[in-house]
N, C-alpha and C positions, 0 to 999 in steps of 0.2 A: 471234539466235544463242544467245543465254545460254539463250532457252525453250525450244530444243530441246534445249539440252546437257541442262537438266531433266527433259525430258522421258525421255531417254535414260537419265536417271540413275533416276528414277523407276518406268521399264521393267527397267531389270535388278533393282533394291532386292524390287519386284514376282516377279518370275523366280527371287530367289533365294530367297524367302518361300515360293514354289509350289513347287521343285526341291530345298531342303534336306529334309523331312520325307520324300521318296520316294526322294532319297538314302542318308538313313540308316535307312529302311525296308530297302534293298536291300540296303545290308551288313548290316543285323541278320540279314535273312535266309538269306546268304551263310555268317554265322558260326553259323548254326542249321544249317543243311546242312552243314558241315565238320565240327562239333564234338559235337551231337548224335548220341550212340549209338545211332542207333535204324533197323534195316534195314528196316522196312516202308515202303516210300516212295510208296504209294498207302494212301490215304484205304481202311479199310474198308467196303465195300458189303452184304456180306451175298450170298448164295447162297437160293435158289428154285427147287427144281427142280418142274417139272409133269410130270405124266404117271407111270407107273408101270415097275416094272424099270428103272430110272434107274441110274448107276454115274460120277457126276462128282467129280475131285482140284478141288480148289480152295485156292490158299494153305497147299498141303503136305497137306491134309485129304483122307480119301476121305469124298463122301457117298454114298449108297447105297441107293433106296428099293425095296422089298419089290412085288406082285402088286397090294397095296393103295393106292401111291403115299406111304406113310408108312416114316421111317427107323427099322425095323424087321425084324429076323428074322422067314425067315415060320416059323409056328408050325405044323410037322409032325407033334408026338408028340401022342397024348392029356392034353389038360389038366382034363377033366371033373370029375379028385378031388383038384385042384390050387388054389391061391388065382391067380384071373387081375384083374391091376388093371391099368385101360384110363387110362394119364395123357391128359389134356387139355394144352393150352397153346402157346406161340407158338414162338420163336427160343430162349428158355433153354431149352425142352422140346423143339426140334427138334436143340437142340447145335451152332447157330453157332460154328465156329471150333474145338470141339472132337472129339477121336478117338471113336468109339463106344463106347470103355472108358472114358471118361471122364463118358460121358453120364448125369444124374442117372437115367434112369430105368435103366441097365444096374446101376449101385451099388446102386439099392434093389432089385433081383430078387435081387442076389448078398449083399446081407445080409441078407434074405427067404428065400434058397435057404439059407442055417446052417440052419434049425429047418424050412420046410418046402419041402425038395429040386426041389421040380415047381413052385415058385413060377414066374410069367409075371408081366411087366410090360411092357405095352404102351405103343411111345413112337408118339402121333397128335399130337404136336407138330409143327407146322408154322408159317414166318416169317411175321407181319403177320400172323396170327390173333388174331381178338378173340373176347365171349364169344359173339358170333352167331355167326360160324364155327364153334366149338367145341361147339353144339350141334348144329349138325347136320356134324357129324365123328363125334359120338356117336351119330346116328339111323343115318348109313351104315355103321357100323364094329361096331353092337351084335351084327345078325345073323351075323358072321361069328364073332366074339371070344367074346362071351358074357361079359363079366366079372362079376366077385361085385364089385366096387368099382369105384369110378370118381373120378381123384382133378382135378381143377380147379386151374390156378397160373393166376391172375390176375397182372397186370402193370400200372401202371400205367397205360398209351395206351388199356387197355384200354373205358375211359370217354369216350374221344376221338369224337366226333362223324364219321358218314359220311356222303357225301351220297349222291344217289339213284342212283349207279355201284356205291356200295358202295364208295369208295375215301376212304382220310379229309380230312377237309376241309383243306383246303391251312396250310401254317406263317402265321406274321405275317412278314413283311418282317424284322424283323431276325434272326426265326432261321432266314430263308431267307438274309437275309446273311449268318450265321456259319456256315450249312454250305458255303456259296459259296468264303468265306478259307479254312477249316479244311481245303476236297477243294485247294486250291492255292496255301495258302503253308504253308510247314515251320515258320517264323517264329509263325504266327500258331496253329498248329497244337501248337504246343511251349508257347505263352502258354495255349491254351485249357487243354491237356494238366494247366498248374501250379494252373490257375482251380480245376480238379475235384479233384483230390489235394490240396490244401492250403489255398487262400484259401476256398472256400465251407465246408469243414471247421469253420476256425475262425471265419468270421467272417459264415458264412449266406448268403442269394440275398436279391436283393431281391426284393418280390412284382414289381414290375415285368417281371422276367426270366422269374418264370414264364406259362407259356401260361394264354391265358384258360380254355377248356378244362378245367384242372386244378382251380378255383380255383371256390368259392361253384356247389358240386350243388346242385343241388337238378332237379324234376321241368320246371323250362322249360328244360332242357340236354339235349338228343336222347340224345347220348350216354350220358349217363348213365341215362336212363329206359330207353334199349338193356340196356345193361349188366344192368340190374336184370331186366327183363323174360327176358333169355336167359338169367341166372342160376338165374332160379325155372320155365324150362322144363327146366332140366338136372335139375334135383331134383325136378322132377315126374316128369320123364323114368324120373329111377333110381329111385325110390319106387314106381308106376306094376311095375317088372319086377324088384322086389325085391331093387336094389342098392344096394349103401351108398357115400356119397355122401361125399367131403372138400374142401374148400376153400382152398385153400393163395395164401397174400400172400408175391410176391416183391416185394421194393422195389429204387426205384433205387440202383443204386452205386453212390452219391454224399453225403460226409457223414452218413455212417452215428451220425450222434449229435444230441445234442437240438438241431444245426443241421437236422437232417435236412428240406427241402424241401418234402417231398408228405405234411407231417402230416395236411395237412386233408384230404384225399384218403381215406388211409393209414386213419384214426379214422372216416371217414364210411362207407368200402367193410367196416372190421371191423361198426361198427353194424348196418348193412347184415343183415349176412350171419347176425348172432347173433342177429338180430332175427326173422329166416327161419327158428330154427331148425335153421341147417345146423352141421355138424363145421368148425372152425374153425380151420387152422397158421397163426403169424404167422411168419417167418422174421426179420422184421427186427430184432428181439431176436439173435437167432440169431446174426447179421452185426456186430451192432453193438460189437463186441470185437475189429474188427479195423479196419485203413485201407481204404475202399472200394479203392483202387490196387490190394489183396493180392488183392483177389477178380478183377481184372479180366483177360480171354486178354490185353489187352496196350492202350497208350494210346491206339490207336484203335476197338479193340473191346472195349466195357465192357461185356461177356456175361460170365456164368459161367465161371472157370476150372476149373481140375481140382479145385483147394483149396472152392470155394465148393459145387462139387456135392458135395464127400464132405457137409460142411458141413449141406445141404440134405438130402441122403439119410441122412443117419444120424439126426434129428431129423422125416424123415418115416416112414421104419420104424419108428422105436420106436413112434410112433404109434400105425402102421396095425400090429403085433405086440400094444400094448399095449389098444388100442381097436375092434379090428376085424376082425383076421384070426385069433386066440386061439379068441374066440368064434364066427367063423361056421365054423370048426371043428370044434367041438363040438359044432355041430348037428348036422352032417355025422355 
């Protein structure tokens, strides 16, 4: 009798050990949902539209794609004696989550258009483009556009490894756990939310966290030897048909200070690039005067806001005014 009272006793001791932690899981999470200001109540995914003449609202947003399949005006005036610069790039350049007036490439036409009125800037941004897509985004799009520039924002993933679908190679198990909590708990979602704005700010990532992927390029990393190789077809590309060529480093919003994560990255892809030869913007400088939080549309989507494209657009005009559009002017 005594050994089953133990045992009993030892069954619940057991039960409350297993039951307390999912307990107070649950009202944490309870008091995250009550108390938490925040009306987005799904998980940001992102929008992809295929196909062309497209017209979809998403999350209050209209997207909007043009005859070419790119969120873009189609271009009906003559631009022949006009500076037309064709942007490259992914979701910051395709304008996840933001209005078309908001969009970096609409800001750089319109502070482009002050000095020369007929200015065009083409947005071929599109989500989950890397720099192989973006090379031949630029072979399809040359014969219609014609641009005298051609500007390139790299993004970090952009180094990420695909396999032979072309789709990139799967997360590691715990960062496929954390986006697992993050799409369904508020709780956990609101911890990751303070992880980014504040604790890695001050006190860094371990390497452990980050992806192997990101960490120690070199030419036995597919990805990377990708990157590089579709890099130096874009610039053969515009040299090749006598366009002038820029290069632009967005980095992540995250820790925008000498905690900043993806230095190794960040110093390897500059190397890179000045070693090529090519026109060269870092933005991260640019950013780094501000809390990654201020730049972001909001705590689940750490894209561009309105503030980071003026941001991005006013430091890439001056630029392309100071360096590039003056002069082929001139020629003209």
């Amino acid at each position: 009798m005594v050994k089953i009272k133990n045992r009993s006793l030892l069954f619940k001791k057991i039960l409350v050990i297993i039951l307390s932690p999912l307990i107070f899981f649950m009202i944490l999470e309870l008091c995250t949902r009550i108390f938490w200001n925040y009306d987005n109540n799904d998980t940001d995914t992102g929008i992809i539209l295929s196909g062309t003449e497209r017209n979809v609202k998403y999350k209050g947003i209209e997207y909007i794609t043009n005859s070419y399949g790119i969120r873009n005006k189609e271009i009906t005036h003559d631009t022949s004696e006009s500076p037309i610069i064709l942007v490259l790039g992914d979701s910051f350049i395709w304008g996840h989550g933001l209005h078309e007036e908001s969009l970096v490439t609409t800001k750089i036409e319109n502070i482009l258009k002050k000095k020369y009125s007929e200015s065009t800037v083409i947005n071929t941004g599109i989500c989950g483009y890397d720099t192989r897509d973006e090379y031949y985004q630029l072979k399809k799009l040359y014969p219609v556009y014609s641009p005298d520039h051609v500007i390139l924002f790299f993004f970090t993933n952009d180094i990420i490894e695909r396999d032979e679908n072309l789709k990139r190679v799967k997360l590691s198990w715990y960062l496929r756990l954390k986006e697992f909590l993050r799409k369904n708990s508020r709780f956990f979602r609101y911890c990751y939310y303070k992880y980014k704005s504040n604790i890695v700010s001050k006190y860094g990532v371990s390497s452990s966290l980050i992806p192997e992927g990101y960490k120690e390029l070199d030419d036995n990393k597919k990805g990377w030897v990708d990157f590089k190789k579709y890099t130096l077809k874009i610039e053969k590309f515009c040299a090749n048909n006598k366009i002038t060529f820029t290069f632009v480093i967005i980095p992540t919003l995250i820790a925008l200070n000498e905690n900043y994560p993806y230095k190794e990255l960040h110093n390897k892809v500059k190397e890179f690039v000045s070693k090529s030869d090519i026109p060269l913007i870092d933005l991260l400088p640019v950013f780094q005067h501000y809390p990654a939080e201020d730049l972001w549309i909001n705590p689940e989507n750490t894209h561009w806001n309105d503030h980071a494209t003026t941001l991005a657009s006013e430091n890439v005009s001056k630029y392309l005014l100071d360096s590039v559009i003056n002069n082929k002017m001139i020629e003209r």
